[in-house]
N, C-alpha and C positions, 0 to 999 in steps of 0.2 A: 465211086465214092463221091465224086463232084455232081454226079448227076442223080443221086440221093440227097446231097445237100441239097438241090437246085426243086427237086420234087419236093420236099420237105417245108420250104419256105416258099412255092405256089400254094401249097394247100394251107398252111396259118392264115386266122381271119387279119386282116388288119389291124394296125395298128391305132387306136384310139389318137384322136390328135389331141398334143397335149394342151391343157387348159386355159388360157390366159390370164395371167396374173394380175391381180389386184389393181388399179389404178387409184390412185386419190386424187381427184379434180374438187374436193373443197367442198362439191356441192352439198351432202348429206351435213358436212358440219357447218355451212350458211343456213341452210333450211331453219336446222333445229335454235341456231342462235336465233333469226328470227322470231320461230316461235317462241321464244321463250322472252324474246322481247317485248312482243305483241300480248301476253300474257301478261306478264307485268302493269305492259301500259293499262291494258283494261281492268285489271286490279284497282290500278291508281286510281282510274275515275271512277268504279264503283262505287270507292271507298269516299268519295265526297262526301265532306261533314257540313252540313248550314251550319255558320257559327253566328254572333250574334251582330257581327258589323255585317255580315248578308241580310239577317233580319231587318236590321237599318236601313240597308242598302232597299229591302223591298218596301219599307213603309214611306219611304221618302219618294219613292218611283213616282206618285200619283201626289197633288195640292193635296194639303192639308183645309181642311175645314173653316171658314174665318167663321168665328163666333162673336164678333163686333160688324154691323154694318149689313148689306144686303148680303145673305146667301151668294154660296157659288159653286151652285150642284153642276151648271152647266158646265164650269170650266173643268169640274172634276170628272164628267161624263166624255168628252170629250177629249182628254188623258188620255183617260183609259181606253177611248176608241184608237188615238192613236199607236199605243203604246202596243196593242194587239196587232195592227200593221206592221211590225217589225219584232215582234214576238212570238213564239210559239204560244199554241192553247193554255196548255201546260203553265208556259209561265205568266203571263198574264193573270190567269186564275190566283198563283201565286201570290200575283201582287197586290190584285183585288184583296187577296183577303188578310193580306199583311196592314192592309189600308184599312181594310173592315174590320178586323179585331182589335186594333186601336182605336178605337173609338164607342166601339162596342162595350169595350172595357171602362171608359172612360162613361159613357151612358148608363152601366149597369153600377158604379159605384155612387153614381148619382140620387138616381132610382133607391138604390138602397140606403144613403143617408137620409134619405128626403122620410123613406118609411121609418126609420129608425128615430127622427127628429119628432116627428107625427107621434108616436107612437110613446116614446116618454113625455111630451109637452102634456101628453092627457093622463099620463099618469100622474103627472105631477097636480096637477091642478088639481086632479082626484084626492088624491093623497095628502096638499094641502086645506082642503078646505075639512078633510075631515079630521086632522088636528086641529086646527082652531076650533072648529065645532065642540070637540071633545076640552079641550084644553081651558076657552073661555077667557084665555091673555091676549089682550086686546093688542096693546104694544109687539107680541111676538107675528101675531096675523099680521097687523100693520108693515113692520119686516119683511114677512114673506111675501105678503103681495106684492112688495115692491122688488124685491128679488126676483119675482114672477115676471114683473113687467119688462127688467131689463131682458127675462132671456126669452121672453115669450120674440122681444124686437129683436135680438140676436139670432134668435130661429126662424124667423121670417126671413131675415138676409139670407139666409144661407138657402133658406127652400124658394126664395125667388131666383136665385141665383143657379141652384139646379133646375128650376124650372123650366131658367131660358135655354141654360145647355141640353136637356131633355128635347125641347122643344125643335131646335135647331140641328140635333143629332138626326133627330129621328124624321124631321123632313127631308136634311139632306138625303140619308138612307133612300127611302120613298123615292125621291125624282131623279137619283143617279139606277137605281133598281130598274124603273122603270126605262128608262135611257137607253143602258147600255140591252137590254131586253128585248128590245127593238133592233140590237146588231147582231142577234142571237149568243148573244153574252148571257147563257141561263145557268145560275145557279142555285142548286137546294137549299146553300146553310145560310143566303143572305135574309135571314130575317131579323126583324125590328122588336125589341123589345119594349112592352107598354109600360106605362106607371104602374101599375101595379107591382111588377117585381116578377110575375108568371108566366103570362102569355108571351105568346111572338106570335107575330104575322108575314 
């Protein structure tokens, strides 16, 4: 009987060894908190909003324009060369054009009063001279043309005064363009709007 038992238990395969249980050493739940932190973070900065003191922040980057006294395309060429030495492409461009749409804007409202000033000064004249023609009140013409005179010198100011801005805009434009063009600072949308109100160059 013992030596039934003894055969019995040579021939059973072995015994599987049993499994080792579980350990938790942390790491599966540092990983994922990482991840999920790292997640997060780039969330955040994706999520960057320009808001308008950034706008500020990039029109101030680079001199403003003096419109009294000689030009200072140079100083402002030179900004901006610097400014690209310690900047990315990216921002740079940025700034250029935070600089450039202010002004832009300021040229093209110009531009458009000066056509707008133009353009009723001759209507009027038009307009008065052919009442009095028709009307034949000497005292009323008298009136008008003197009415006429004040705003004809009223409109004068104002369209020499866009003039000089026009003028001044649009060269600084020009020799900062061509400036920084030379550092391979090339941009598409830097163009110059003319008098007219139409074109760019």
């Amino acid at each position: 009987m013992f030596l039934l038992a003894m055969a019995v238990a040579q021939n059973a395969p072995p015994a599987a060894p049993p499994a080792p249980e579980p350990t938790s050493t942390g790491t599966e739940q540092s990983l994922a908190a990482a991840a999920q932190t790292s997640k997060k973070h780039n969330i955040s900065q994706s999520r960057k909003v320009i808001t308008e003191d950034d706008m500020d922040a990039l029109r101030n980057a680079l001199p403003q324009i003096t419109m009294d006294g000689p030009e200072n395309s140079d100083e402002i060429s030179s900004a901006i060369i610097r400014y690209r030495q310690d900047h990315s492409a990216s921002e740079t461009e940025a700034a250029v054009r935070a600089w450039y749409d202010k002004y832009d804007e300021d040229l093209a409202a110009a531009i458009q009063q000066s056509l707008v000033v133009n353009s009723l000064r001759e209507e009027n004249a038009s307009n008065g001279y052919e009442l009095c023609r028709e009307s034949g009140d000497y005292q009323m013409c008298e009136k008008r043309r003197r009415a006429e005179y004040i705003g004809v010198r009223h409109d004068q100011a104002t369209l020499v005064k866009n003039n000089a801005l026009e003028v001044r805009i649009q060269h600084v434009f020009m020799r900062v363009r061509s400036d920084i063009m030379r550092s391979n600072l090339r941009y598409p949308w830097f163009k110059i709007r003319t008098t007219n109100g139409i074109d760019r160059y």
